[in-house]
N, C-alpha and C positions, 0 to 999 in steps of 0.2 A: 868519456870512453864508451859510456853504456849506450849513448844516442849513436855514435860512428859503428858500433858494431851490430844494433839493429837496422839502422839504416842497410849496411851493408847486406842484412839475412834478407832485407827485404826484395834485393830483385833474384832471391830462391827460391822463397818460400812464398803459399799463398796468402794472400788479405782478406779474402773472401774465403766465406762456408758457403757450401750446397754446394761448392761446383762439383763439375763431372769426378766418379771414382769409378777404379775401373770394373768392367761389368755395369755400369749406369747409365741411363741414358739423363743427359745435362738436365737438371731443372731449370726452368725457366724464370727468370725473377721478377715478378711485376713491378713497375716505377709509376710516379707518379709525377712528375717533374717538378720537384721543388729544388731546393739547392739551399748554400749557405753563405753570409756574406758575417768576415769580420769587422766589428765596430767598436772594439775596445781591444789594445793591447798596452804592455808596461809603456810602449812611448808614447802614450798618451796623457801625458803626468805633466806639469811644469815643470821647469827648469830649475837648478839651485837658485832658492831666495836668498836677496841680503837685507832688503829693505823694502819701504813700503809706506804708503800712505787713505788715510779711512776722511774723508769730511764730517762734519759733525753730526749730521743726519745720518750717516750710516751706508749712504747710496753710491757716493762716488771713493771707486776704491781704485788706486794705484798697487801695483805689484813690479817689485824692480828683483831683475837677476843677473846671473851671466851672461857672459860674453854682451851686454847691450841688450838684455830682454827685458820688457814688458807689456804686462799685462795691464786692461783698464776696464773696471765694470760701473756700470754706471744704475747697477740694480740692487745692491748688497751684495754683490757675487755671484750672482744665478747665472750672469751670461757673461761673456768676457771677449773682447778681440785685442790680438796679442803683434807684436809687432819688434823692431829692434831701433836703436837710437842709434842713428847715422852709421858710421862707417865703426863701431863697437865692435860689429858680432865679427869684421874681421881682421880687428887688432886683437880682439883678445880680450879688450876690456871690459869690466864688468862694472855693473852701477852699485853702491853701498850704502848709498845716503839718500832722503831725500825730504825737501819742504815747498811747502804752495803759498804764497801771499793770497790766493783768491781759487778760484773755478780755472781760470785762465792761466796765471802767473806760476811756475812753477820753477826748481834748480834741484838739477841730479849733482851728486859728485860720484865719480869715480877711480878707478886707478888713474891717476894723472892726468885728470881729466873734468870738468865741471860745462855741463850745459844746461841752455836755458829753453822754457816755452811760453808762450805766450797766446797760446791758442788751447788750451787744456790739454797739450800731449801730442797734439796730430803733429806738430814739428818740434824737433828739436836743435837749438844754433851750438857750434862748440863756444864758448864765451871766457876758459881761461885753459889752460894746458900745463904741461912740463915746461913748457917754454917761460912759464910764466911766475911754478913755484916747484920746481925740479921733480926730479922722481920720485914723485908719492902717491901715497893712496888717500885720497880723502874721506877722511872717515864720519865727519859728520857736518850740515848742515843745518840753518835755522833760519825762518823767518821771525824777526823781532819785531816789528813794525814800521810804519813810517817810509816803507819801501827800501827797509834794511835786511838783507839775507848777510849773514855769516856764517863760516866756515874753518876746516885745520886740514890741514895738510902737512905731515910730516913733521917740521918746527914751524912752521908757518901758519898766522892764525889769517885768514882772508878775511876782508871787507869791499860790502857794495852795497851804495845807497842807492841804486837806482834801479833795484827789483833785479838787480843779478843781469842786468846789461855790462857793466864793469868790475874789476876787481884790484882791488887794490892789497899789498902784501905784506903783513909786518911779521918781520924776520924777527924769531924769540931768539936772539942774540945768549942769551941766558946757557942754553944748550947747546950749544954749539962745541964745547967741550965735552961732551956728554953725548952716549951712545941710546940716549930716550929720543923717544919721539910725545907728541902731544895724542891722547887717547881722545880726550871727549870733551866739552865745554856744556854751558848754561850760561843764560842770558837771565836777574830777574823784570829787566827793561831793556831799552836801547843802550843806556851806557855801563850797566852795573852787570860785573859775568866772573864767571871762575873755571878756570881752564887745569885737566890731570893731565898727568904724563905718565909716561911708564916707569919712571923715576923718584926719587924720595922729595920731589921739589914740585910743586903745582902752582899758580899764578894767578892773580887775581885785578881784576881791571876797572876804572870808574869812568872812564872816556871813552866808553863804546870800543872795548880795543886797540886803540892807537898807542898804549904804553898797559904793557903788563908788571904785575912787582911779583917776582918768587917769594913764596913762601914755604916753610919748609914745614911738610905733609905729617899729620901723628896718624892717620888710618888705621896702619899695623897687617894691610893687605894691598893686592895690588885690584888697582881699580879697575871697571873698565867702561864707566857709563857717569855721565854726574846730569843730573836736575834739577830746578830750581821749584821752589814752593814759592806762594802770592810772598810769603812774610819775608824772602831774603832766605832764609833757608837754604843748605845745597843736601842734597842727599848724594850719596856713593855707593853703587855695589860692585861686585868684582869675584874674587875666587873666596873658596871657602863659603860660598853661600852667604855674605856677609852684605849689608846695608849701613851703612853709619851717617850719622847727620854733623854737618857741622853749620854752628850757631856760635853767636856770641850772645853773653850772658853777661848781667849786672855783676862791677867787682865787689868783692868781700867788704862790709860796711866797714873795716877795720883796717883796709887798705888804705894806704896814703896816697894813691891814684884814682882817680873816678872813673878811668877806662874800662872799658867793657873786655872781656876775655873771653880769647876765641878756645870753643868747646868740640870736641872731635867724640858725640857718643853711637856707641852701637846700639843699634837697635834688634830687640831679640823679633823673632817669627815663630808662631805658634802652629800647629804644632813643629817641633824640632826635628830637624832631620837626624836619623840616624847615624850618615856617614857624611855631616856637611864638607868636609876635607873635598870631598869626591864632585861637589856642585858649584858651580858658575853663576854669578847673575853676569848676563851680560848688557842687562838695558834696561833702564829705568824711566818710568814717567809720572810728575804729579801734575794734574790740573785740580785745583781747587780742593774741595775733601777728598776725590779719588785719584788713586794710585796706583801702580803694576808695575813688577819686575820680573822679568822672565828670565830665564836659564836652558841649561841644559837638561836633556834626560825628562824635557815637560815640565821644569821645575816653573811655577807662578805664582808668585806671592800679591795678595791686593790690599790696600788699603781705602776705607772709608771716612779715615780722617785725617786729612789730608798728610800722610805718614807717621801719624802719631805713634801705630802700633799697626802689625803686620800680621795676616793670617794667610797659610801656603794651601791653595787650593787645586782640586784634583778636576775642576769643571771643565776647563775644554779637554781633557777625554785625551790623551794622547803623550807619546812619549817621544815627539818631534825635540829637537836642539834647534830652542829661539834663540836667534839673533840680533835681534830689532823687536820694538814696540812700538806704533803710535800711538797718540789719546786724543780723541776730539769728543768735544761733550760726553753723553753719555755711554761712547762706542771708542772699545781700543782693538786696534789690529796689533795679530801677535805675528811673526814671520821666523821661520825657518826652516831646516833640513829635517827632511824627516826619511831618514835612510831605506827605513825597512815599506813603508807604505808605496810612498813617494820617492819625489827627489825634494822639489819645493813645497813646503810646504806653509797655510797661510791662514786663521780664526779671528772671527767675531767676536768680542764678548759685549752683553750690555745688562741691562737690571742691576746695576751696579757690578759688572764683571763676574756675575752668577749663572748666567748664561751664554753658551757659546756653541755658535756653530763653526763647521770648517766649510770653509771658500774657496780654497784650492781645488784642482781637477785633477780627476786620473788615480789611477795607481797601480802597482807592480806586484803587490800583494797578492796572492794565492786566495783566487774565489770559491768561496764550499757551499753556496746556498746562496738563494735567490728566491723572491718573489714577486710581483708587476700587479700593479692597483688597479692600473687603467694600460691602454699602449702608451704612454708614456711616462708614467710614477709607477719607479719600481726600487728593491734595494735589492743589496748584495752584502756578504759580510763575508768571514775570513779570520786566518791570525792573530796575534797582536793587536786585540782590542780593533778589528775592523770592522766597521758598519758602515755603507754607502749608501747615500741615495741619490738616485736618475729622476731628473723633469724630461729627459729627451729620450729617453726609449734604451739607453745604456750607453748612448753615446759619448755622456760624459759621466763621472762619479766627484760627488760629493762627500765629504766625510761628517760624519753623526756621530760624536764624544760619547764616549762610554766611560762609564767611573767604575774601576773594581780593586779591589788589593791587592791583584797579581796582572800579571799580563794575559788574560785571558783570550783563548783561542773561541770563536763564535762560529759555532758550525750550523745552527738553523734560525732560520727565520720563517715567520708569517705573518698573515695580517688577517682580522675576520670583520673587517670593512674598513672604510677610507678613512677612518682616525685612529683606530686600537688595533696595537700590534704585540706580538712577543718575538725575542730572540734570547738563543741559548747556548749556552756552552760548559769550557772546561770544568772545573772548579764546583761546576752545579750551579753555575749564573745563569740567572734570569734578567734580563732588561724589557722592560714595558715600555709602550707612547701610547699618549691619546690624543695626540697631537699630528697627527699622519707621520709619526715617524722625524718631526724634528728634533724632538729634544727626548730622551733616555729616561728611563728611572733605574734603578737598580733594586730587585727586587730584594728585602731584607730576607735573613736566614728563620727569623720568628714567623715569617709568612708562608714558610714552608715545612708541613707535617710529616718529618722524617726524624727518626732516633739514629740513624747511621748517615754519615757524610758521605756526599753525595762523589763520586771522581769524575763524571762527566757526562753532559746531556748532548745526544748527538741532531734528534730533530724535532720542529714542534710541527702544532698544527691544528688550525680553529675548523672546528666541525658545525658552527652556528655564533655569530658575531661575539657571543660571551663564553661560551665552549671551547675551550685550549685542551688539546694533548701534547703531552713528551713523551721522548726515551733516551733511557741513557742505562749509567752503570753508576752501581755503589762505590767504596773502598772496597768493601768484600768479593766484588764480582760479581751479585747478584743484577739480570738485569729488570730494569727497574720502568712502572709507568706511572707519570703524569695527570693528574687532573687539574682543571681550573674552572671555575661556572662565573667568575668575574672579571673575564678577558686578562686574567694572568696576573691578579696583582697577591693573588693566594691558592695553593699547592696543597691535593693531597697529594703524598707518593705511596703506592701499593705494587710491592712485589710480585713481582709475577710466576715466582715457584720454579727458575729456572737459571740457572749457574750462567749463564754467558751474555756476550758484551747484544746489547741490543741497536741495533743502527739506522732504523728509518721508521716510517709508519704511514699506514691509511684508512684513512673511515670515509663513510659513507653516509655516517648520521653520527649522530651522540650515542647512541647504543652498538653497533657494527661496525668492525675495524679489523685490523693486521697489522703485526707486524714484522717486519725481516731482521736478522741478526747475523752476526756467526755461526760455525757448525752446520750450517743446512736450515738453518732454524727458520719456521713460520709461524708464527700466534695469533688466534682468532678469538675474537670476544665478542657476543649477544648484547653483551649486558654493560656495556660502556667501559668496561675494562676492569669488573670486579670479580671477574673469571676468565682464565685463559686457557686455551686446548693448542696442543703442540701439533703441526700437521705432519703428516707422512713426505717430505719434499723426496724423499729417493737419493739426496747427495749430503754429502757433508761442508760443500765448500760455503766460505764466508757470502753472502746474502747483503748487498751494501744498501739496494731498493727494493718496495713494493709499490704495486698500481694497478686498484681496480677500477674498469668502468661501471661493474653492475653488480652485484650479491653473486653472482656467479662465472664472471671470467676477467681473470687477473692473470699480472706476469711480476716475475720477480726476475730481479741477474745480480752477479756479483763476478767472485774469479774463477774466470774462464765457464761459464754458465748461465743460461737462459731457461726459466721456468714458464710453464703457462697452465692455469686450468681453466675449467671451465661449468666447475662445479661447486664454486666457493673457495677451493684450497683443497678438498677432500683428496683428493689425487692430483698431480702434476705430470704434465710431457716436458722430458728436460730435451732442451734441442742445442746439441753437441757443438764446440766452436773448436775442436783441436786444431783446424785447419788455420784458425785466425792468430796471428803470431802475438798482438796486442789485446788478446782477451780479458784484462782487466775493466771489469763493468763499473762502474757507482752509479748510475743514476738512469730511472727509466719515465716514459710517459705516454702514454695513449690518449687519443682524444676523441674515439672511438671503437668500436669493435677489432676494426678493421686499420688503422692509422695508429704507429707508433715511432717514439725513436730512443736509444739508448747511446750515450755518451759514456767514453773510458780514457784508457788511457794514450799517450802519443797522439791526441786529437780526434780520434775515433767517434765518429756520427754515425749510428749505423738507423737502418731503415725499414720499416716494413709495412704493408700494404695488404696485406692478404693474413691481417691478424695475431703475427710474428711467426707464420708457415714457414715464411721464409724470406731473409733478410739482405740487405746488402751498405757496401759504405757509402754515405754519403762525403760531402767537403775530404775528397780524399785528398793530402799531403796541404793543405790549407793553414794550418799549425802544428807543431808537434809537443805543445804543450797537453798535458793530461785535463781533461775535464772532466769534473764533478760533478755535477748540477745541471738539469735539465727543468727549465719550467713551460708549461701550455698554456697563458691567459686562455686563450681558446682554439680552432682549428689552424688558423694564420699568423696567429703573435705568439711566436716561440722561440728563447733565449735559451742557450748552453754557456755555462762559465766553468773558468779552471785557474789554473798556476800563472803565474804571472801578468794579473789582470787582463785577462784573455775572454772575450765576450765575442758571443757570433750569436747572432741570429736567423731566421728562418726567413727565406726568399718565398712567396708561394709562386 
């Protein structure tokens, strides 16, 4: 309602300040001819994932989704070309399964549907249908060897020995009174497998599937994944966050049978979750000592011996609902929905599943802060634990895992060279890389010199490759600055004498700086920040940027106002915007005397050329998402981001 009923003021009211009032004669607005072009919006995301597949080296990745998509990279993820599997994307159906005999040989299943390639992906044949095992969805596939892929569908368990050219169907006659269907199976060879169901009855086979025997399940939950370990093993997880193994075990010396007896135990996961009731595993995988089960809610469990015992890890950074896992050698791909960033979403893990990147592209998430290494390495963060990183100029976003104990909102980032970075946020978190921004640390609370808890740090900012500042706010309200002399992996924090929230910052060296806040507020420090002077701004309204180019002439804006001096801060000319209906400012930049641009809200680029004398809009009706962040690599490489992964850049 708020967008239709600005829209509507807008063909009343003006967009533009400085125009003619009466008794004035027009001022004249100088341009420069630049303009803006969008290269990131939320639909630039993948699609819902259901499945997926990683090679053993880590290089050739498959990404399978809706309606018939996917994706294939053949670099770890860096680059990707996406495409749809035959006549999918306009049935409806979607792909949920999927396994490779080789590079080449491959079989998707899907809603009533299974196809084959034999080219690694560039084509796909339909190879079995509804025609063939009725209306189902098949839910999972496996190559076992020897040019054997099997599958389920519905009550139907498929076989094909000839690399998923043919399919052959054995109907689980078992169920057929019964309103289950079959969930999942394992192979631990060609002919030894065990098949769940949704049902208190699961099935067990020794001839490659040609004849299943029920057997009737002690779990005590319901399942929704089973895998097999080298030893015969099967493992289970399912709701309730629960894992259980089953084994047979030597009988009691005191039995008068020498049969081995089959064992159904749970296996506990350290640490315990809270509210397990509330968690899902929905996919399980062992090869060899390593293990991984993923869940909802980011929930990943891994194991290093070969399931022996379970430890739940917070490393890939994210609160995505996995659906799927694969494991090949030392690299597992994790796949699923990730509502609030994404749509699809898709990770890396290796070093034994202690490291993890995300793969997937795009995102929908709300941009607050930016930075650019080069014109083409740059990040972005956000929300809900968001941190992105660009190899193409913003064209596409990567996601960078963050580890915290809340969902932490990440409003600044910088970098003070091509490997050591900090980003900061709600909570008082600090995340470091030395890494150019691949992999996260989380800064501990002992590495930061404060007696009061922190509520939240709004921006940082490297004044010399080991020199970090921040600001933010206490609990108390005090606002508060930042130090670091060891590219941010240790914190003093020093008050600044002044009751209000503090919101942006800029230096010029290690010693000279400002910073903007609420109430009108501007703060100048000589002395690197262990002194602050409050400046005379003349307004009281909130202050969201500062940006000088020299010890003597800076601009500040926030709501509905434009500050400028040109004296240090000592005095300011406020240049009036009541004309302008979307005068909310956040973020400003100059790259020059004379060349600026400030970003707000409803999409707003505004312009100036004449030192901010006098302004006008640029990319007018271009989006009407609000933006945040403005950054200048230098006079030609410049990026504005905002709400709903909304990225423009600067046309020269």
């Amino acid at each position: 309602m708020r967008r239709i009923l600005l829209a509507s003021l807008l063909a009343v009211m003006l967009v533009f300040w400085g125009c003619e009032k009466p008794g004035e004669e027009e001022k004249e607005v100088p341009t420069d001819g630049t303009s803006w072009e969008i290269i990131h919006t939320n639909q630039s995301v993948l699609p819902t994932l259901f499945a997926g597949y990683i090679s053993s080296d880590g290089q050739r990745i498959f990404l399978f989704g809706d309606k018939g998509f996917f994706a294939l990279s053949t670099d770890g993820g860096f680059t990707w070309t996406t495409d749809t599997v035959a006549d999918m994307a306009d049935s409806g159906y979607s792909i949920r399964c999927a396994d490779f005999a080789d590079e080449n040989t491959g079989v998707i299943g899907g809603d009533m549907t299974i196809y084959r390639t034999t080219d690694g992906g560039a084509t796909w044949t339909l190879v079995a249908s509804q025609a063939d095992f009725g209306e189902a969805r098949v839910r999972k596939v496996k190559y076992v060897g020897n040019g054997k892929f099997y599958a389920i569908a519905g009550a139907n368990f498929l076989r094909s020995t000839d690399y998923g050219a043919t399919w052959e169907v054995v109907h689980i006659d078992y169920l057929d009174s019964t309103s289950y269907g079959l969930i999942s199976f394992d192979f631990v060879d060609e002919d030894n497998g065990y098949m769940i169901s949704s049902g208190p009855v699961n099935f067990v086979t020794t001839d490659g599937g040609l004849t299943w025997i029920p057997e009737r399940t002690e779990m005590g939950f319901h399942g929704y994944d089973v895998d097999a370990a080298d030893d015969g093993t099967y493992f289970v997880c399912g709701d309730t966050s629960k894992i259980v193994r089953r084994t047979f075990v030597p009988a009691d010396s005191d039995s008068a049978s020498s049969d081995s007896v089959l064992v159904w135990e749970e296996i506990s996961i350290s640490p315990t979750l809270t509210h397990p009731e509330l968690y899902i595993f929905e996919a399980i995988k062992i090869e060899g000592d390593l293990g991984i089960a993923v869940g909802n809610d980011g929930l990943v469990a891994i194991s290093t011996d070969g399931g022996e015992t379970w430890q739940r890890t917070d490393a890939p950074g994210t609160y995505a609902d996995f659906s799927y896992v694969a494991l090949a050698g030392d690299y597992a791909l994790a796949v699923g929905i990730d509502n609030i960033r994404a749509d699809g979403f898709a990770t890396v893990g290796t070093s034994n599943l202690s490291v993890w990147k995300g793969v997937s592209y795009g995102t929908k998430m709300e941009l607050d802060d930016m930075v650019f290494i080069d014109e083409q390495t740059g990040f972005f963060v956000g929300k809900e634990l968001s941190l992105f990183k660009t190899y193409d100029g913003g064209l596409t976003l990567y996601q960078r895992p963050l580890v915290a104990e809340h969902n932490v909102s990440v409003s600044g980032i910088d970098f003070g060279d091509d490997l050591h970075g900090v980003a900061v946020g709600s909570d008082g978190a600090i995340f470091t890389t030395s890494d150019g921004g691949e992999t996260w640390s989380t800064v501990p609370e002992e590495n930061i010199s404060y007696d009061t808890d922190i509520d939240h740090l709004n921006k940082v900012r490297f004044v010399d490759p080991t020199t970090v500042y921040a600001v933010g706010t206490d609990i108390d309200g005090n606002g508060i600055f930042l130090r670091s002399s060891d590219a941010g992996e240790n914190w003093e924090v020093i008050q600044t004498g002044y009751n209000v929230e503090l919101l942006n910052l800029d230096f010029l060296s290690p010693t000279v700086g400002w910073i903007a806040g609420e109430m009108g507020t501007v703060l100048k420090t000589t002395d690197g920040g262990e002194n602050w002077e409050r400046l005379p701004t003349g307004t009281n309204a909130g202050l969201n940027a500062v940006d000088f180019i020299d010890e003597n002439h800076g601009w500040a804006c926030g709501s509905y106002v434009i500050l400028k001096t040109t004296d240090g801060g000592q005095t300011w000319t406020s240049y009036p915007v009541e004309d302008n209906l979307f005068a909310m400012f956040h973020d400003i930049v100059f790259v020059d005397q004379n060349t600026g641009w400030i970003v707000g809200d409803f999409g707003y680029i505004l312009h100036t050329v004449d030192g901010g004398e006098t302004w006008y809009r640029q990319a007018a009706g271009m989006t009407e998402s609000d933006l945040y962040a403005i950054y200048a690599l230098d006079a030609t490489h410049i990026w504005a981001c905002g709400e709903l992964g909304t990225i423009l850049k600067l046309v020269p």
